[in-house]
C-alpha positions in Angstrom: 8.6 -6.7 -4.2 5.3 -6.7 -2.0 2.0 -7.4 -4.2 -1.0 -6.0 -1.5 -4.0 -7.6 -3.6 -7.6 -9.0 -2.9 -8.5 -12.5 -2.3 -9.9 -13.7 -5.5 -8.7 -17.3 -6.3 -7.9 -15.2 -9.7 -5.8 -12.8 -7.6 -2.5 -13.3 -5.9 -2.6 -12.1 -2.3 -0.1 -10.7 0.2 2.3 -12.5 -1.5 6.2 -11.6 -2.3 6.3 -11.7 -5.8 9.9 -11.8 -6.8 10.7 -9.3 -10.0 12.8 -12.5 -11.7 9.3 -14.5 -11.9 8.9 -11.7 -15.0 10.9 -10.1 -17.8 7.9 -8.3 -19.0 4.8 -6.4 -18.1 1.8 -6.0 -20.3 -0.7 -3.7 -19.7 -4.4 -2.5 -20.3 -5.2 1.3 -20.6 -8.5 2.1 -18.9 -9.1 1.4 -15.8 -5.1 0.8 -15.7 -3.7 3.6 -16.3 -6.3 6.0 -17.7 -9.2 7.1 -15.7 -12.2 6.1 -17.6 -16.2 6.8 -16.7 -18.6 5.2 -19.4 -21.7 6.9 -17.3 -20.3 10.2 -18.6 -20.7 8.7 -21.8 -24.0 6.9 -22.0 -25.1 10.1 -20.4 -24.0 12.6 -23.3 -26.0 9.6 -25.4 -28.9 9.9 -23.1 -28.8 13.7 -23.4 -28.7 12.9 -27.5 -31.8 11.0 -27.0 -30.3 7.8 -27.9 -32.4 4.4 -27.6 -32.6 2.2 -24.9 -30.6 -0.4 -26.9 -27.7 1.8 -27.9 -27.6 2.4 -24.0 -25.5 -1.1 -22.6 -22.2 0.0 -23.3 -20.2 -1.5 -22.8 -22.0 -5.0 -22.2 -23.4 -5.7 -25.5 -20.0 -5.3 -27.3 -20.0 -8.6 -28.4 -22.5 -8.3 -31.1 -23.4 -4.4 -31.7 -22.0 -1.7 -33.8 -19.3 -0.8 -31.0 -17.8 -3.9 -31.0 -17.0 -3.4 -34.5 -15.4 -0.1 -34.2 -13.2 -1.4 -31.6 -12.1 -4.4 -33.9 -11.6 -2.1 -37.0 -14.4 -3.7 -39.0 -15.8 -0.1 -39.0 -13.8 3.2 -39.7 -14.8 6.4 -37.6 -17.2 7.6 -40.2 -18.7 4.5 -40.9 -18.8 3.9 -37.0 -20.5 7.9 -36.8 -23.7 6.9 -39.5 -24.5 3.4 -37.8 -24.7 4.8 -34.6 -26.5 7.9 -36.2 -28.7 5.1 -38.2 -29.3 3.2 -35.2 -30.2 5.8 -32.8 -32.7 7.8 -35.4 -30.8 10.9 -33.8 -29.2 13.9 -36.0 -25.9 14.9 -34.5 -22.9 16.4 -35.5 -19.5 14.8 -35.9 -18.3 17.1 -33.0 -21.2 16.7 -30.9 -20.7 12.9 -31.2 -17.1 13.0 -30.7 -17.6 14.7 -27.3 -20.2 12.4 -26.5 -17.8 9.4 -27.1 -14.8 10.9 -25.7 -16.4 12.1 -22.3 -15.7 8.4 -20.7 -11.8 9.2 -21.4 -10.9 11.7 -18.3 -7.3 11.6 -16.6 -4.0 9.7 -16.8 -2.6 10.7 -13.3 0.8 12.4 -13.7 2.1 9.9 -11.0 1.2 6.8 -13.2 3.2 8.4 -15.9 6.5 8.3 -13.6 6.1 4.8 -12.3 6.2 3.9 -16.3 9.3 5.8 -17.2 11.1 4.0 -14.1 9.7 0.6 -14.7 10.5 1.0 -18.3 14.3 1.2 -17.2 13.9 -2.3 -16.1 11.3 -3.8 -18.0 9.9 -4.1 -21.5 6.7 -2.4 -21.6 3.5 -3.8 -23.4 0.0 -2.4 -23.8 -2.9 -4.6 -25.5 -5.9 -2.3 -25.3 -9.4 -2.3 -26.5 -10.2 0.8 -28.0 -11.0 3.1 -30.8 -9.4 5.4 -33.4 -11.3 8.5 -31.8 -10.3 7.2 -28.2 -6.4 7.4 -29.6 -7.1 11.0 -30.6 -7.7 11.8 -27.4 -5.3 9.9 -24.9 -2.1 9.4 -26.6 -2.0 13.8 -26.3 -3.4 13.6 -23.1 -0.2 11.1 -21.9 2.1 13.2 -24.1 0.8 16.5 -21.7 0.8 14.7 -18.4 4.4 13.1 -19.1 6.0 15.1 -21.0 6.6 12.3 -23.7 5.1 10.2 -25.6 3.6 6.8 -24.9 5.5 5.1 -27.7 8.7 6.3 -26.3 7.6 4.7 -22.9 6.1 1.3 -24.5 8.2 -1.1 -26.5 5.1 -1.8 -28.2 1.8 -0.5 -28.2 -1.4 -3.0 -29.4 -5.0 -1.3 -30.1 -7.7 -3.9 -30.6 -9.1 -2.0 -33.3 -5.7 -2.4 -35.2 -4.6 -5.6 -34.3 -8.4 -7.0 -35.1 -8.9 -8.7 -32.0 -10.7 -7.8 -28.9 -9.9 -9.0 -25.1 -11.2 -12.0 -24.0 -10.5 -13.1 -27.2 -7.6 -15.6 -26.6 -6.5 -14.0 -29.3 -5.5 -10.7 -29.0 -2.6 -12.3 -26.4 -1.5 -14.6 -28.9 -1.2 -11.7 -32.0 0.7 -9.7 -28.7 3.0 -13.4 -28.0 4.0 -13.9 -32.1 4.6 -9.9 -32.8 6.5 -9.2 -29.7 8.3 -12.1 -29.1 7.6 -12.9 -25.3 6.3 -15.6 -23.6 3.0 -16.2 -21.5 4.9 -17.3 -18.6 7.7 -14.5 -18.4 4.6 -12.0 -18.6 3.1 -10.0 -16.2 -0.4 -8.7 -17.4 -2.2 -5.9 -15.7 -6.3 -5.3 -15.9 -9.2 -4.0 -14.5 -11.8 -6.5 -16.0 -11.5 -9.7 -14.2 -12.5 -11.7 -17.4 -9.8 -10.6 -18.8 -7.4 -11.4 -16.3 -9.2 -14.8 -16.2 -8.6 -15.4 -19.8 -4.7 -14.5 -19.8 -4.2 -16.7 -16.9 -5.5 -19.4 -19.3 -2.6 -18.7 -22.4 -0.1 -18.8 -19.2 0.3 -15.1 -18.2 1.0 -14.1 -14.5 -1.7 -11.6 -13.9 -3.2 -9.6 -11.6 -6.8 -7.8 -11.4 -6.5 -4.2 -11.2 -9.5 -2.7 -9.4 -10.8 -0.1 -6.1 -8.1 -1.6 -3.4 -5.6 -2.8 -6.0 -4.1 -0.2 -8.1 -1.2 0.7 -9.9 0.6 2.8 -7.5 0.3 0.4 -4.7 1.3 -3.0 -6.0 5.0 -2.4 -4.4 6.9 -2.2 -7.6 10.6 -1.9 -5.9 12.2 0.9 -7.9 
């Protein structure tokens, strides 16, 4: 199994990795598997008339009103009237929705096979941070593309904003490592945010960074 993969220190690169190194695979959702665009996004809120402040999505998740949706602290209405609260804008539930949903765009139908085949082999994990109305949207949008659902792909499926914890947060992989039963080591963790990948490799995970050149449907999986 040829990985073909960039040259950060944080990266493996042109290496053979051999599929015994790893009994199972964990991955992220945007960026991963589901085309994401925030600009679409932060544009629908710019065409709202939203602040400048409400505008850094996702970079000021750590202390704002989004973060806490993602984490579950907030529910989708309560999530709704902050945001409507914050920005001083009258919108509609449905013109918000859309707003918030324009960033989630495609799952590829190809993706969707190279899970069903690596699912024959491996257990599959995802550990994603996300939102109830996000879930609304891509779970029936992977259910269209594959023709099944992404719970009959996954052995076990972990949303931030049920689980409570958010990646970086060491945390969120140790609530994965206790519920699921797997360990760091035997892992293989796949994401697009290099912090991220950076903070799994410190609980132990094999991991690799997901990005432009190193995708998916080029990392060699021998099937």
């Amino acid at each position: 199994m040829v990985f073909l993969l960039s040259l950060s220190r944080y990266e493996y690169t042109n290496c053979m990795a051999n599929p015994q190194n790893f009994k199972n695979i964990l991955f992220d959702l945007g960026g991963v598997i589901l085309d994401i665009d925030i600009q679409a996004t932060l544009k629908h809120f710019y065409d709202l008339g939203f602040p400048a402040e409400l505008m850094q999505f996702p970079h000021s998740m750590s202390t704002d009103v989004f973060f806490r949706y993602q984490t579950g602290k907030l529910d989708t209405d309560q999530f709704r009237n902050a945001i409507r609260k914050s920005a001083g804008v009258e919108m509609s539930d449905q013109a918000f929705d859309a707003a918030w949903n324009a960033m989630v765009v495609r799952i590829p139908h190809e993706r969707t096979v190279l899970l069903q085949r690596l699912s024959l082999s491996y257990p599959l994990y995802m550990l994603s941070n996300t939102s109830p109305l996000h879930v609304e949207v891509f779970e029936p949008m992977y259910l269209r593309t594959a023709g099944i659902s992404m719970h009959e792909v996954f052995t076990k499926i972990y949303y931030s904003h049920e689980i409570g914890w958010h990646k970086p947060d060491h945390e969120a992989w140790e609530h994965v490592v206790r519920d699921a039963g797997i360990r760091p080591e035997e892992t293989l963790f796949l994401d697009d945010d290099i912090h991220n990948i950076k903070a799994s490799q410190e609980l132990g995970f094999q991991a690799i960074h997901i990005h432009e050149r190193t995708n998916l449907m080029n990392l060699g999986f021998g099937l």
